[in-house]
C-alpha positions as CSV (number, residue, x, y, z in Angstrom):
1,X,47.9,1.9,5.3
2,X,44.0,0.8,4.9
3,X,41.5,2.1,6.9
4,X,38.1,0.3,7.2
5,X,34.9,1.9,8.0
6,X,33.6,1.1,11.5
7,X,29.7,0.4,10.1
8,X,26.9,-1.0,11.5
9,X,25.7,-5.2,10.6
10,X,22.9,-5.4,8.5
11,X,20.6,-6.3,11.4
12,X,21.4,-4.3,14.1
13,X,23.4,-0.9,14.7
14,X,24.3,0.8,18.1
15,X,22.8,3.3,19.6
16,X,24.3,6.7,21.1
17,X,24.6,4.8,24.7
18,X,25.8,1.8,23.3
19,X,22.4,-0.4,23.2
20,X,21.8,-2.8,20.2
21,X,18.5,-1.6,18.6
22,X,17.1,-3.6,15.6
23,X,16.7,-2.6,12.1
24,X,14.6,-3.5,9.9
25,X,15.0,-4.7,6.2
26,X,14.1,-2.6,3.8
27,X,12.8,-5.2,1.2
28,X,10.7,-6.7,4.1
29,X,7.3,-7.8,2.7
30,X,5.3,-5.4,4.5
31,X,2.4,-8.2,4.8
32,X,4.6,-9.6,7.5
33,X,4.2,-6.8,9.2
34,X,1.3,-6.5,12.3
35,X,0.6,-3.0,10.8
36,X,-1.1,-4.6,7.5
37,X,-4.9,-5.7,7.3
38,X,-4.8,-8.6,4.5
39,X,-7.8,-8.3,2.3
40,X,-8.8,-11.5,0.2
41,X,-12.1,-12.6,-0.6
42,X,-13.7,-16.3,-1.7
43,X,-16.7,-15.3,-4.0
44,X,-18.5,-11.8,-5.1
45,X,-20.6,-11.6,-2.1
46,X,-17.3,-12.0,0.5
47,X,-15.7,-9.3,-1.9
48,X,-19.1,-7.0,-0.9
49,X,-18.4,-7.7,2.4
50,X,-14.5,-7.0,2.5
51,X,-15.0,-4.0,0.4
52,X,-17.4,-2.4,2.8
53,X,-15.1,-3.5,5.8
54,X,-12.3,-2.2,4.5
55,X,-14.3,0.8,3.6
56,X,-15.5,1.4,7.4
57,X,-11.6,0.7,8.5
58,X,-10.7,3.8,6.0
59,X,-13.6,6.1,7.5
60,X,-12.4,5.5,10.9
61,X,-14.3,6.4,13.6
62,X,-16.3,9.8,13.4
63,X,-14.9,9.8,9.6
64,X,-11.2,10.3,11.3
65,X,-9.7,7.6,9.0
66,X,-8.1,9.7,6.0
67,X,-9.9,12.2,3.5
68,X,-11.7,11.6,1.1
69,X,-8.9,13.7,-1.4
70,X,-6.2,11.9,0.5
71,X,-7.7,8.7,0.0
72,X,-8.7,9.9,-3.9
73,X,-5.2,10.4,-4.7
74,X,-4.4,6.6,-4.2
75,X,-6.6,5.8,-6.4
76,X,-5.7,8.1,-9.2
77,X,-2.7,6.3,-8.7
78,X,-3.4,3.4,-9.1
79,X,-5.6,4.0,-12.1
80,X,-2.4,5.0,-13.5
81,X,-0.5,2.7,-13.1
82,X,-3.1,0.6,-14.9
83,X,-3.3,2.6,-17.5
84,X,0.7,2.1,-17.7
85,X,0.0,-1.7,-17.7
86,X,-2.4,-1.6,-20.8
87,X,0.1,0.5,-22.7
88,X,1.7,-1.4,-25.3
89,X,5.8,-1.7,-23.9
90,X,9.1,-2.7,-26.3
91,X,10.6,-3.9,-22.8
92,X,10.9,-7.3,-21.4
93,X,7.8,-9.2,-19.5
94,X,9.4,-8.8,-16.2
95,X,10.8,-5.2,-15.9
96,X,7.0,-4.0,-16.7
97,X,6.0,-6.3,-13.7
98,X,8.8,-4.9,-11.3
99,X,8.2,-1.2,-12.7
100,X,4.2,-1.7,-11.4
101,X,5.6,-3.5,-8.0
102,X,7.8,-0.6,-7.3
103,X,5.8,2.0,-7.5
104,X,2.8,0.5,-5.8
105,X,5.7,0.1,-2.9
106,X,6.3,3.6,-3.4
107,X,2.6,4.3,-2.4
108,X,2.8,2.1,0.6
109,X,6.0,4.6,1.5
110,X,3.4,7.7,1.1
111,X,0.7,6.0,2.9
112,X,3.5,5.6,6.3
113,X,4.6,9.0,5.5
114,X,1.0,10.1,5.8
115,X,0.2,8.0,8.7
116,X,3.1,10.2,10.2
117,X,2.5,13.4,9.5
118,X,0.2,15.7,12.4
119,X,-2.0,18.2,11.3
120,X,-2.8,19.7,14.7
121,X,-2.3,17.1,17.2
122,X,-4.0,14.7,15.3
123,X,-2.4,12.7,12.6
124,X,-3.6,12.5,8.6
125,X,-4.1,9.3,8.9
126,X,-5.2,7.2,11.9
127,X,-3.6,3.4,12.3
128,X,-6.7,2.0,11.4
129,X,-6.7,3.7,7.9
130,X,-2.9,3.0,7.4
131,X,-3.4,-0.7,8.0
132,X,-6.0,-0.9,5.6
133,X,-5.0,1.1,3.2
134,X,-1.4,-0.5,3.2
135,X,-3.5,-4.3,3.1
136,X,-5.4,-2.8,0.1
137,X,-1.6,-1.8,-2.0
138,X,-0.7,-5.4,-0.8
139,X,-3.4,-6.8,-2.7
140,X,-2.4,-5.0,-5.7
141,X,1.3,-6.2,-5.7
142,X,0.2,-9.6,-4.6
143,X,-1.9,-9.9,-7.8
144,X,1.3,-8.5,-10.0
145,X,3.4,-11.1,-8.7
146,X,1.2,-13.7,-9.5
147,X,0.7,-12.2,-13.1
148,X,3.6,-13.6,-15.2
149,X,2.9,-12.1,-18.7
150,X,1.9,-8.6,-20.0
151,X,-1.3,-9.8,-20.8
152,X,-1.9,-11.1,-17.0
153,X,-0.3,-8.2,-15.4
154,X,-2.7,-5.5,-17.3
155,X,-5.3,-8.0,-15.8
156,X,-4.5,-7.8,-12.8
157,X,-4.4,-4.1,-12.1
158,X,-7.4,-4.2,-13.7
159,X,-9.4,-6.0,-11.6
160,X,-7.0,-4.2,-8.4
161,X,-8.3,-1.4,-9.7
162,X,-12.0,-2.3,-10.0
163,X,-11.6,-3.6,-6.1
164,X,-10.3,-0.4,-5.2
165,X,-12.8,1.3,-6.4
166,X,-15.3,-0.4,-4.7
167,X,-13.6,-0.3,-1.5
168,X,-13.6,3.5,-2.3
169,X,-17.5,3.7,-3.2
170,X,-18.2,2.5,-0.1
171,X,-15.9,4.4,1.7
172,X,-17.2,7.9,0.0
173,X,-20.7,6.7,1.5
174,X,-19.3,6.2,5.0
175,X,-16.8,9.0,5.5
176,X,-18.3,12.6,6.7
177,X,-17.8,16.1,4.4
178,X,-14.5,17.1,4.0
């Protein structure tokens, strides 16, 4: 005798009264997501611009966004994972470039985790700093895909990482002592 587990379809399960509920796919670009403020720029004076926006959408208002540490973290991070990218690998082109795409997903994990967690009543991170912060990590993996070679992918976390750090300059400015 064969017995088949009973398991939810890939796009819905049931709920404990019996209700469909959606679920949502994992591998969903999180830029088609409401929750994600795209940041793209036409020339170095836009960039100025978006940077300080972005900055101000961090800060939150009253400097309620996320901390400055919280905030510094990412960027370590990030500066990381550019430093990975410059590293000379033995491995094929593409495994570096899904390797970098990966983890900077993984940061866009930590940055709904944080946007979750309550310190107090008050969350870590208010929606206005997840959204931007999670359209700043799309940026990053947006410029990986587009890079095809080793050469272009240590390029492009290069210059990610130069934006972030502008982004964060301003920001540093903006938010209030922590």
């Amino acid at each position: 005798m064969v017995y088949k587990a009973n398991r939810p379809s890939n796009t819905s399960y049931q709920g404990s009264h019996g209700q469909q509920a959606p679920r949502q796919n994992f591998q969903q670009s999180s830029s088609q997501n409401d929750d994600v403020k795209e940041f793209f720029y036409k020339d170095p004076d836009d960039f100025l611009k978006k940077a300080e926006e972005f900055a101000k959408g961090l800060a939150g208002d009253n400097g309620k966004g996320i901390g400055k540490s919280q905030l510094r973290k990412f960027y370590d991070q990030v500066i990381s994972l550019r430093d990975e990218a410059l590293q000379p690998s033995s491995g094929e082109k593409g495994e570096k470039i899904i390797k970098i795409i990966f983890k900077l997903r993984l940061l866009q994990a930590r940055v709904i985790y944080l946007a979750n967690r309550k310190s107090g009543s008050e969350n870590l991170v208010s929606p206005s700093a997840k959204k931007h912060l999670l359209g700043i990590l799309e940026r990053g993996i947006k410029l990986c895909k587009d890079s095809n070679d080793k050469g272009k992918i240590a390029e492009a976390l290069k210059d990610f990482a130069m934006e972030f750090e502008a982004i964060y300059a301003y920001f540093y400015a903006l938010a209030g002592k922590e």
